[in-house]
DRENDO-1510 file (C-alpha; in Angstrom, 1 decimal, always signed):
<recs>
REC; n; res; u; v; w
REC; 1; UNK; -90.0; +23.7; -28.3 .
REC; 2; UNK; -88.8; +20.5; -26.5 .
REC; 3; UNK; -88.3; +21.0; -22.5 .
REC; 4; UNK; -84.6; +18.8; -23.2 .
REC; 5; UNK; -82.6; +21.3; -25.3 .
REC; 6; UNK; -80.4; +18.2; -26.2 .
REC; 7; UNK; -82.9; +15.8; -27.5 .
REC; 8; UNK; -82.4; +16.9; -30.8 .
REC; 9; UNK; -79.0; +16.0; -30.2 .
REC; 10; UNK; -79.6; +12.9; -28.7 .
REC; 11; UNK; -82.0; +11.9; -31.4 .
REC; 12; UNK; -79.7; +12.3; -34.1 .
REC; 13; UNK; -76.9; +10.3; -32.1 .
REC; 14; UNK; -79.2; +7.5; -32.0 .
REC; 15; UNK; -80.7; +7.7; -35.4 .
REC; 16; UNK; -76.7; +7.3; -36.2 .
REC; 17; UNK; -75.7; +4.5; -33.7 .
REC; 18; UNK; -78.5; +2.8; -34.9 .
REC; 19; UNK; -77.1; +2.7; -38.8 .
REC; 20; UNK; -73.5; +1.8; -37.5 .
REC; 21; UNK; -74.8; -1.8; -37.0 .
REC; 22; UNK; -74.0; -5.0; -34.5 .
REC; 23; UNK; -70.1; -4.7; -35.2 .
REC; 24; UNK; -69.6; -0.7; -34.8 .
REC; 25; UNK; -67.6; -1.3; -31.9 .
REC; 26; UNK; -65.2; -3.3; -33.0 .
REC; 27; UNK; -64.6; -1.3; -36.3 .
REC; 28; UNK; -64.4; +1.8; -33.8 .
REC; 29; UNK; -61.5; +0.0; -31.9 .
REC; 30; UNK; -59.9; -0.8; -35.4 .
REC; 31; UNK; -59.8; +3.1; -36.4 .
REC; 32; UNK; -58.8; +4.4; -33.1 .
REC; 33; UNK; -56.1; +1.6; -32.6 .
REC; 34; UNK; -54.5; +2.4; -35.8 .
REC; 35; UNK; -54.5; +6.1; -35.4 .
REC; 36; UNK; -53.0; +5.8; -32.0 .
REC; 37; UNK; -50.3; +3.1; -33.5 .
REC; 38; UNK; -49.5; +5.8; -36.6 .
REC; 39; UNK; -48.8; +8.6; -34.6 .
REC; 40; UNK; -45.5; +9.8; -33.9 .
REC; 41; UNK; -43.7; +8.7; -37.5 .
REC; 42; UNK; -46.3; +7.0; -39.8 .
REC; 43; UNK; -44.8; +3.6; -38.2 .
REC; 44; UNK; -42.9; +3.1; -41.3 .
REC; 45; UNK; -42.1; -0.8; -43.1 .
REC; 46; UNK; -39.6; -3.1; -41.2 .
REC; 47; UNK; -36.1; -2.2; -43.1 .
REC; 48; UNK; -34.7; -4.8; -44.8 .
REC; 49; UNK; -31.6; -5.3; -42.9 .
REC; 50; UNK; -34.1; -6.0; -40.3 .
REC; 51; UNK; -36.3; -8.3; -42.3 .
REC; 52; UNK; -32.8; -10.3; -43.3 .
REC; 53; UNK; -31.8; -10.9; -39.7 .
REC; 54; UNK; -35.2; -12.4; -38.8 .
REC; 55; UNK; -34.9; -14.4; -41.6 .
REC; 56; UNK; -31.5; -16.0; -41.0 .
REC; 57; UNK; -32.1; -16.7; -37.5 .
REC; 58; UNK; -36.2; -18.2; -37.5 .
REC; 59; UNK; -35.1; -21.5; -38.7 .
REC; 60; UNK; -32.1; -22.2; -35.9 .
REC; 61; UNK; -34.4; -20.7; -33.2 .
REC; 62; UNK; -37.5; -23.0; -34.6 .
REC; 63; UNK; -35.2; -25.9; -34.5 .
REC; 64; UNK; -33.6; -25.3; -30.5 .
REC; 65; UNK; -37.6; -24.4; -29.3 .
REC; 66; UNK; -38.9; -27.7; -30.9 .
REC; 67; UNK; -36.3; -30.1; -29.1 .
REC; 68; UNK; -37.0; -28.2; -25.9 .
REC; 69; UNK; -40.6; -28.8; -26.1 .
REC; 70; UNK; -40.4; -31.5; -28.2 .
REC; 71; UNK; -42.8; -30.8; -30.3 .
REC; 72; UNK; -43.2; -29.7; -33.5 .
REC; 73; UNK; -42.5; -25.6; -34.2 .
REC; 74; UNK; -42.4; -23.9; -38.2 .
REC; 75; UNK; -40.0; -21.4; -38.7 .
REC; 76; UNK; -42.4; -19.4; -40.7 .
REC; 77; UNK; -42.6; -15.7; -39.1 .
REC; 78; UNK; -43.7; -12.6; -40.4 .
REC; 79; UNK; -41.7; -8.8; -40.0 .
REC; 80; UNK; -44.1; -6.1; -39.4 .
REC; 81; UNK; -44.4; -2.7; -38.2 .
REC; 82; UNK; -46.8; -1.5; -35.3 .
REC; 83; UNK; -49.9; -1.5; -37.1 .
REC; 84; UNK; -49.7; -5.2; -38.3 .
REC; 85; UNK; -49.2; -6.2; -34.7 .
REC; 86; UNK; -52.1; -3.8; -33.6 .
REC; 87; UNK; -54.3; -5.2; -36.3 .
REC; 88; UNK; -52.7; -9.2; -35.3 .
REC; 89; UNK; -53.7; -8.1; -31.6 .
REC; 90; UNK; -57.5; -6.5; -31.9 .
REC; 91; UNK; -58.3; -10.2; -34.2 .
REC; 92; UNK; -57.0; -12.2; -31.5 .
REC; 93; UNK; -58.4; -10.4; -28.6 .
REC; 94; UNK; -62.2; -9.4; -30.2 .
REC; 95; UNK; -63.3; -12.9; -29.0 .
REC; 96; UNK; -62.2; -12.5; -25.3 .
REC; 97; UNK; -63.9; -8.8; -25.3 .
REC; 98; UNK; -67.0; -10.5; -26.4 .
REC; 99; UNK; -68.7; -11.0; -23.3 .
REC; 100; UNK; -68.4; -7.4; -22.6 .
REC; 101; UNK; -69.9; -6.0; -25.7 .
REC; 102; UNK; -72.6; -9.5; -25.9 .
REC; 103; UNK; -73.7; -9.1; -21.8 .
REC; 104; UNK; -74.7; -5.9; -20.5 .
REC; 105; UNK; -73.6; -4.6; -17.3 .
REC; 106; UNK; -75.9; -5.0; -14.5 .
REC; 107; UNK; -76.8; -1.1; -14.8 .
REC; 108; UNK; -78.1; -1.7; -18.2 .
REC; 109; UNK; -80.3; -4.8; -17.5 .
REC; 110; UNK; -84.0; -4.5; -17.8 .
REC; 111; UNK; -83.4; -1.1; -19.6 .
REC; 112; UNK; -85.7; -0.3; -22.3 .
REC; 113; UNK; -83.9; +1.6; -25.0 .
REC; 114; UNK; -86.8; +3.3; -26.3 .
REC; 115; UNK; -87.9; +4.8; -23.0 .
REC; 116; UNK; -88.3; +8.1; -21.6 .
REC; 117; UNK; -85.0; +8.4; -20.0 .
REC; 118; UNK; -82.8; +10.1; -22.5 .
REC; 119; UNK; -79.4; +9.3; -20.8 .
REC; 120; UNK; -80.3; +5.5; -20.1 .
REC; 121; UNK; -80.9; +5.2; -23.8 .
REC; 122; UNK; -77.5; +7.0; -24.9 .
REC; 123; UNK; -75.7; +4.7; -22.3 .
REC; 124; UNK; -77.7; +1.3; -23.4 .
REC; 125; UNK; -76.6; +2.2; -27.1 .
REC; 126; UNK; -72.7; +3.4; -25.9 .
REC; 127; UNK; -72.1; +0.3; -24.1 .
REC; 128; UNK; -70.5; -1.8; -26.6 .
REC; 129; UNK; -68.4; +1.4; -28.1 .
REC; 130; UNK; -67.1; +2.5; -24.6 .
REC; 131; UNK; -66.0; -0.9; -24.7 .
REC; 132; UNK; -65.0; -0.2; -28.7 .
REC; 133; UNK; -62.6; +3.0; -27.1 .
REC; 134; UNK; -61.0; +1.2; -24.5 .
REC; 135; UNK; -60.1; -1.7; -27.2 .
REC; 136; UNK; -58.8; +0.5; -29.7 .
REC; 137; UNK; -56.9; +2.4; -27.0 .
REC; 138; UNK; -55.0; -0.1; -25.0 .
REC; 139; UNK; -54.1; -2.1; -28.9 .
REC; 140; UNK; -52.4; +0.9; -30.4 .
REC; 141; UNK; -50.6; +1.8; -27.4 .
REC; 142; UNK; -49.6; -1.9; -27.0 .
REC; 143; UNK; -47.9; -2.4; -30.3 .
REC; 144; UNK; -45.7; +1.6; -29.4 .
REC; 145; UNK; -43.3; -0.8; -27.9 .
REC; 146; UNK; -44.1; -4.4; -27.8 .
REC; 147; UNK; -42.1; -6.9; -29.8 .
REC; 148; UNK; -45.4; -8.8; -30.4 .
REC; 149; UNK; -48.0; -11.1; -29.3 .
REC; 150; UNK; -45.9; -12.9; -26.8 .
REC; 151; UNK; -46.0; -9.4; -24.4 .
REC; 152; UNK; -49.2; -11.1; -22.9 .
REC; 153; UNK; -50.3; -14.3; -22.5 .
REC; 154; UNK; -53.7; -14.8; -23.8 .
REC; 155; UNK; -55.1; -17.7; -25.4 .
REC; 156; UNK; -54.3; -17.7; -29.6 .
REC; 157; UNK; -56.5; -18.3; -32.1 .
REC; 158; UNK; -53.8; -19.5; -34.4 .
REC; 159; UNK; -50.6; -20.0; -34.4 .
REC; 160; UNK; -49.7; -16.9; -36.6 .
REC; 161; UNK; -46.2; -15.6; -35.5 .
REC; 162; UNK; -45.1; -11.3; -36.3 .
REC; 163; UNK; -42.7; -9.9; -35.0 .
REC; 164; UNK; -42.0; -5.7; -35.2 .
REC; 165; UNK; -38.9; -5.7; -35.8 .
REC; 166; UNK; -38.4; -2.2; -35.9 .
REC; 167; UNK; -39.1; -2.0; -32.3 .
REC; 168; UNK; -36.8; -5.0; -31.1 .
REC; 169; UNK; -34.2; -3.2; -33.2 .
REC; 170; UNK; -35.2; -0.1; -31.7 .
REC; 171; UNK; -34.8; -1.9; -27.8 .
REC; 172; UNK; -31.9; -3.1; -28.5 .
REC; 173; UNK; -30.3; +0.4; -29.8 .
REC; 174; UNK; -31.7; +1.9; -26.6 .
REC; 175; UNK; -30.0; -0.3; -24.4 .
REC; 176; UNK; -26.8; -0.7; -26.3 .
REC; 177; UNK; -27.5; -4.4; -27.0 .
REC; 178; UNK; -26.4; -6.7; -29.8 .
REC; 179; UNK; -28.9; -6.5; -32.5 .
REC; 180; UNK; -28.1; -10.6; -33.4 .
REC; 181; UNK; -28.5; -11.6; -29.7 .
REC; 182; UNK; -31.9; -9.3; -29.4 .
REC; 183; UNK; -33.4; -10.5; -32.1 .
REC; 184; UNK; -32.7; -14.3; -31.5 .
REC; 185; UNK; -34.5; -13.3; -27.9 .
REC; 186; UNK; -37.4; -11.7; -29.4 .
REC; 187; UNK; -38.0; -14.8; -31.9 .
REC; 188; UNK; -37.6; -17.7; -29.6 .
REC; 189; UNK; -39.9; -15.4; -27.1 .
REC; 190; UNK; -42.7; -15.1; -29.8 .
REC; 191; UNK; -41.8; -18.9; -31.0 .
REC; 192; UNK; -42.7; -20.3; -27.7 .
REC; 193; UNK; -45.3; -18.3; -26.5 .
REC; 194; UNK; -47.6; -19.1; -30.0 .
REC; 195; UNK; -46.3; -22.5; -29.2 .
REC; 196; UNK; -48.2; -22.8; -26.1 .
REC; 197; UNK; -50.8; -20.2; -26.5 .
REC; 198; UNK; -52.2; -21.9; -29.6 .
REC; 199; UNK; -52.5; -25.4; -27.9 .
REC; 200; UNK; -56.3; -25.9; -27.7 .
REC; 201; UNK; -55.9; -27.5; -24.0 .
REC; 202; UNK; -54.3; -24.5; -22.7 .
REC; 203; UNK; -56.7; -22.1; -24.5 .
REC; 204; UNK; -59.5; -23.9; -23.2 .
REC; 205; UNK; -57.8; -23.4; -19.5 .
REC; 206; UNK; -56.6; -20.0; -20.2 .
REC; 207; UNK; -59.8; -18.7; -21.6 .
REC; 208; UNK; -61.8; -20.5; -18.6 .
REC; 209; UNK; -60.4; -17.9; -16.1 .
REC; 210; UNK; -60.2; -15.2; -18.5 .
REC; 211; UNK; -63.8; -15.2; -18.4 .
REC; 212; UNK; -64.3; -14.9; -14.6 .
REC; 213; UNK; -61.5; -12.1; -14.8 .
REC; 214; UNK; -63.5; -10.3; -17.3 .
REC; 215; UNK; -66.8; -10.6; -15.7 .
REC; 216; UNK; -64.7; -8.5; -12.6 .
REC; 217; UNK; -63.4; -6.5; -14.8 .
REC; 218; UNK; -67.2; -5.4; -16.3 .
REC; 219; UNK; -68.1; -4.4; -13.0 .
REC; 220; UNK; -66.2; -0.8; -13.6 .
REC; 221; UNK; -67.9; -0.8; -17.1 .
REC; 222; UNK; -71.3; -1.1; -14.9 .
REC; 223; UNK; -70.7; +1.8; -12.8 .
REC; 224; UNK; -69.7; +4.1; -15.7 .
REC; 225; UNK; -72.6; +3.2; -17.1 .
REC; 226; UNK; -74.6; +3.8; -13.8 .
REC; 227; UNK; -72.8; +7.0; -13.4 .
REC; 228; UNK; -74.0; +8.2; -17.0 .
REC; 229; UNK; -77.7; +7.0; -16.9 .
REC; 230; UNK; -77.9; +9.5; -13.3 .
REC; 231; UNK; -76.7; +12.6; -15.5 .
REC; 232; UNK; -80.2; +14.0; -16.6 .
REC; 233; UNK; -80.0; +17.3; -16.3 .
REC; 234; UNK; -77.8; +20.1; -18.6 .
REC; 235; UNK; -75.7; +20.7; -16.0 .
REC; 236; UNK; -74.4; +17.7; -15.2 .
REC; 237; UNK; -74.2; +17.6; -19.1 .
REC; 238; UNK; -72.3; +20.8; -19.3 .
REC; 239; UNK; -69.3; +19.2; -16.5 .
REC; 240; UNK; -69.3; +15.9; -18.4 .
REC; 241; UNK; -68.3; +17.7; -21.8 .
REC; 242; UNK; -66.0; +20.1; -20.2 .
REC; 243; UNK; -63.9; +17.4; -18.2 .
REC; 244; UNK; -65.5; +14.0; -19.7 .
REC; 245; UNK; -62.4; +11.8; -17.1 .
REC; 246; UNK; -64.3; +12.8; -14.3 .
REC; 247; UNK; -66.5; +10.2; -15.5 .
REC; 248; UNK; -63.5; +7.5; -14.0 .
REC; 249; UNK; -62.8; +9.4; -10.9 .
REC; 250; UNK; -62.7; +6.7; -8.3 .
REC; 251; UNK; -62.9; +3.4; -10.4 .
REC; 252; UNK; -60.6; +0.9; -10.0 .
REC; 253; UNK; -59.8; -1.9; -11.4 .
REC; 254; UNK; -60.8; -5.5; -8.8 .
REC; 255; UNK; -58.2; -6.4; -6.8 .
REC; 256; UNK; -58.0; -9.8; -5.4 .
REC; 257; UNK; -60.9; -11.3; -6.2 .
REC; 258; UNK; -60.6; -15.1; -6.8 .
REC; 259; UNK; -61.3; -14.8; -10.4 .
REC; 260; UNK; -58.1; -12.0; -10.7 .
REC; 261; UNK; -55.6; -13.9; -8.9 .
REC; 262; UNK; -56.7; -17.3; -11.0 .
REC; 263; UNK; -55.4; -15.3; -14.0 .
REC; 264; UNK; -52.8; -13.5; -12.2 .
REC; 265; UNK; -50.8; -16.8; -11.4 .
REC; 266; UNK; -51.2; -18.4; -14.4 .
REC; 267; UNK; -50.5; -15.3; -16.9 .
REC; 268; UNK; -47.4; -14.3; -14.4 .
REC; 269; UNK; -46.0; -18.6; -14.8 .
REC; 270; UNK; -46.7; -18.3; -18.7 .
REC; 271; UNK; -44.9; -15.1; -19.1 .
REC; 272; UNK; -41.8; -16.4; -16.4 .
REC; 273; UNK; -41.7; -19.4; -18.9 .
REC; 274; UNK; -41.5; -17.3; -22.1 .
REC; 275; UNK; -38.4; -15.4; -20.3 .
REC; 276; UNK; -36.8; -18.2; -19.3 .
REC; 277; UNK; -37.1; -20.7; -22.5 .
REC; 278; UNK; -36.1; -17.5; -24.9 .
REC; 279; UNK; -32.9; -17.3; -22.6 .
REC; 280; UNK; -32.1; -20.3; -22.7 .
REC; 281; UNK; -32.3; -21.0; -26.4 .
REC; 282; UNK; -30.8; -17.5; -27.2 .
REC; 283; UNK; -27.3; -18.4; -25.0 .
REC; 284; UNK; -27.9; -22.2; -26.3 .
REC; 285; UNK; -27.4; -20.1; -29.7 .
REC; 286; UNK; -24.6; -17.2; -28.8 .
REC; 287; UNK; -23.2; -18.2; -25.3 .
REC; 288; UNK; -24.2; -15.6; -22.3 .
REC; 289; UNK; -26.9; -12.5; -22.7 .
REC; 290; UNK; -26.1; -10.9; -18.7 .
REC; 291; UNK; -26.9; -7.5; -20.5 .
REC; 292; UNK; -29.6; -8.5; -22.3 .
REC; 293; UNK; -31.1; -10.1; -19.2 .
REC; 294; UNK; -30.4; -6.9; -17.4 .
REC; 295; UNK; -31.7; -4.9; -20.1 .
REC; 296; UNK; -34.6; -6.8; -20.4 .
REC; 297; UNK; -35.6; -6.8; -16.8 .
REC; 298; UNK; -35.3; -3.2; -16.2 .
REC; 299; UNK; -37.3; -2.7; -19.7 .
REC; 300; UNK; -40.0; -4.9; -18.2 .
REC; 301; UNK; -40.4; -2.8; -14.6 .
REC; 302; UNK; -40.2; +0.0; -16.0 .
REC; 303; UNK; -41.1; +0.5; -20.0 .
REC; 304; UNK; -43.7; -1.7; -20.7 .
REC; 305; UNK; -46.9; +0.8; -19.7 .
REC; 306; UNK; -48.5; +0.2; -23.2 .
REC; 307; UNK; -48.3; -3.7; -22.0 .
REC; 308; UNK; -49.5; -3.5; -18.4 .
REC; 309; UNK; -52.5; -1.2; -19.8 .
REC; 310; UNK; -53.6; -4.0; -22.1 .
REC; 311; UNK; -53.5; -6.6; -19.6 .
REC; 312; UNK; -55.3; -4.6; -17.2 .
REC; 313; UNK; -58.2; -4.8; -19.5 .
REC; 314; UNK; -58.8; -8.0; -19.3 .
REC; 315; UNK; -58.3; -7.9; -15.6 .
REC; 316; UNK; -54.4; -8.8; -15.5 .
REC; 317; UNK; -51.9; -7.3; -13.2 .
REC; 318; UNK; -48.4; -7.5; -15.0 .
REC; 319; UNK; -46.5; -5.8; -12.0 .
REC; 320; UNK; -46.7; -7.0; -8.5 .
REC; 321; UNK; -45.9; -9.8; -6.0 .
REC; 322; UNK; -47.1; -12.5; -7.4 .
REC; 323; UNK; -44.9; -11.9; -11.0 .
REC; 324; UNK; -41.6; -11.7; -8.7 .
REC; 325; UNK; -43.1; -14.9; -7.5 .
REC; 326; UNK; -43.7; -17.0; -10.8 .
REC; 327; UNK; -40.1; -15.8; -11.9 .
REC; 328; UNK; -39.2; -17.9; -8.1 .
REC; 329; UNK; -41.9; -20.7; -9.1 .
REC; 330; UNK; -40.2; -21.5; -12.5 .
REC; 331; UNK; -36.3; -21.3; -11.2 .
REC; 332; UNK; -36.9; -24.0; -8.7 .
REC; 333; UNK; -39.0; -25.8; -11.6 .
REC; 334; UNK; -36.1; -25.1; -13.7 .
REC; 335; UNK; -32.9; -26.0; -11.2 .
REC; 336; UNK; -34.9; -29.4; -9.3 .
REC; 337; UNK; -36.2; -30.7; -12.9 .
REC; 338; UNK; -35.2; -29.0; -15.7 .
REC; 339; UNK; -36.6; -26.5; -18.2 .
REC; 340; UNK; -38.6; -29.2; -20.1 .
REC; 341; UNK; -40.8; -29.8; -17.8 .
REC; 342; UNK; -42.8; -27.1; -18.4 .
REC; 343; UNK; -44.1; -29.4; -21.7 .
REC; 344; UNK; -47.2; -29.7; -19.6 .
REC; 345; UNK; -48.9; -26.6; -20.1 .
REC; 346; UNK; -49.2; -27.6; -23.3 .
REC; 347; UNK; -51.8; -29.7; -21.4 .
REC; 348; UNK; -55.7; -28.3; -20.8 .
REC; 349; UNK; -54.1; -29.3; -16.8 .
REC; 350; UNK; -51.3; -27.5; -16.7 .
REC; 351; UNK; -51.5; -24.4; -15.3 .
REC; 352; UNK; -50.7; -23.4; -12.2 .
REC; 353; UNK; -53.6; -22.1; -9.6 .
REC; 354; UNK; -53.1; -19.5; -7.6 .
REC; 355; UNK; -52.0; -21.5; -4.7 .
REC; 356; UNK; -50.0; -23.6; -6.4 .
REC; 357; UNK; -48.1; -20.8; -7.6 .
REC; 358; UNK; -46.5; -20.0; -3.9 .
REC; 359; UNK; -46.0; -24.2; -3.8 .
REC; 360; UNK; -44.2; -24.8; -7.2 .
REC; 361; UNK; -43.6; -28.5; -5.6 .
REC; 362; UNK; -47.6; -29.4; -5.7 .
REC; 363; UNK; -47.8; -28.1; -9.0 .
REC; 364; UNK; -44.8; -30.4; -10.1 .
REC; 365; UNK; -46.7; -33.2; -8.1 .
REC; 366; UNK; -49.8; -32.8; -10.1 .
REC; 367; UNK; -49.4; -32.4; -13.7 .
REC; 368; UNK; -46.0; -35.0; -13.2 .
REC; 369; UNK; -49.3; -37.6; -12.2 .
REC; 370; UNK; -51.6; -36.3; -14.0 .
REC; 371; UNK; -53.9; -38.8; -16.5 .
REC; 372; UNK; -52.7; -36.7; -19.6 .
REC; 373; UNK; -49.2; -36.6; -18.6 .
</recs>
């Protein structure tokens, strides 16, 4: 009889992790995402009227986000329900979770997976599908009430527009809104943001501090992980199973590292710049939105937890100081030199650091004289 009355257990768990192969955690974030994204109604098609209204308004809004940015923008767009955004969102995001599933946190280094220590192997073969879980999670809570992509700013790897339009239509029920003037929002929103996003300079920037911000952000992978190789004993076990979130007692996300508030300002300008270009061609289009800009901001402090969660995960803070602070950043932008100017993030130089972004004049200084200007 073995002395570890789970090492059957344990054996068979790794016999089975072991079949799964290199990309189990991804397909475990696929399942759990969509089952998370399903619940509640079956998330059911776009309805037509819906699908009509995008239709009849993508080429106008295409047309008035081009001459803004001067550049050139398709009207093509796609209506979809919440698991064609969750789906659009985990094949966008897989290759800026890579480096945690690829590197292993520093409690895992040097560990032998076919050594004695029963828990070090379970949390060695885990790693990559505690970072499948929190994936799958934080996408299918992301699509309960975003619009799409455009809710966070992370570098595209196309320029592949959807739009739910069943949850814009349901946004602007909630709030008593106009359902032409919404949805003209919502597209010029998603328009713009795959605009930039998909701009290989400002990937290349973007995903530059992403991966300092993610490296952070592994450091609370590294302590769960620590936490789980010093449970060797059944009763420590026994707790685990019977409250398993005592496992994240205590962790926190980093807070104000250099690497976090790189990525803070310049996701916080991007998203400030979404807001106020998708205004401006929206009341270009049907004269003044004040409720939908009311509407909008309250929905933002208030509704967008499925949102916030997501960016937290790759070490983004969508609430706080220093968002109040790009909306102030791109006003002044906006009033002293216009709304176009923001053309240069389109540029692999054009964010703004995180100093820049309490000194929107320096940041106007530098990309105005910059070499690529």
């Amino acid at each position: 009889m073995t002395d570890n009355p789970f090492g059957g257990v344990f054996g068979d768990l790794f016999s089975v992790l072991g079949q799964q192969g290199p990309n189990a955690w991804f397909e475990t974030a696929r399942t759990l995402a969509l089952n998370v994204a399903r619940q509640g109604d079956d998330d059911p098609n776009p309805e037509p009227a819906e699908r009509q209204r995008l239709e009849q308004f993508s080429p106008l809004v295409a047309r008035h986000v081009a001459t803004l940015f001067a550049v050139s923008v398709h009207d093509r767009i796609t209506a979809t329900n919440r698991s064609g955004l969750t789906l659009a969102s985990l094949e966008q995001w897989r290759p800026l979770v890579l480096p945690m599933v690829e590197t292993p946190p520093p409690a895992l280094e040097g560990l032998d997976p076919s050594g004695a220590n029963m828990m070090g192997q379970l949390a060695a073969t885990l790693g990559p599908l505690f970072t499948g879980f929190q994936l799958g999670s934080v996408a299918g809570h992301f699509s309960e009430r975003a619009w799409s992509l455009a809710a966070l700013p992370l570098p595209r790897e196309n320029d592949e527009r959807l739009l739910v339009v069943n949850n814009v239509a349901r946004f602007a029920s909630d709030w008593s809104l106009d359902a032409d003037t919404t949805t003209i929002f919502a597209l010029a929103r998603e328009m713009i943001a795959a605009t930039v996003l998909s701009q290989p300079g400002t990937g290349d920037a973007l995903r530059a501090v992403l991966l300092d911000a993610v490296r952070d952000a592994m450091a609370v992978q590294g302590d769960v992980i620590t936490r789980l190789t010093q449970m060797v004993n059944p009763e420590d076990l026994s707790s685990l199973m019977g409250n398993p979130e005592a496992l994240l007692d205590g962790l926190e996300l980093p807070d104000h590292t250099p690497a976090t508030d790189a990525i803070n300002a310049a996701a916080a300008v991007l998203r400030a710049v979404f807001d106020a270009v998708a205004f401006s061609v929206t009341e270009q289009i049907v004269g003044p939105a004040t409720a939908l800009r009311e509407a909008y901001l309250r929905y933002r402090l208030s509704d967008a937890r499925g949102e916030d969660a997501a960016a937290a995960l790759f070490g983004i803070t969508s609430q706080g100081e220093h968002q109040t602070q790009a909306d102030a950043f791109v006003y002044q932008i906006v009033e002293k030199y216009g709304l176009e100017t923001f053309t240069a993030l389109l540029r692999v130089d054009g964010l703004p650091s995180a100093s820049e972004l309490w000194d929107p004049e320096i940041w106007y200084q530098r990309v105005t004289n910059s070499l690529l200007a």
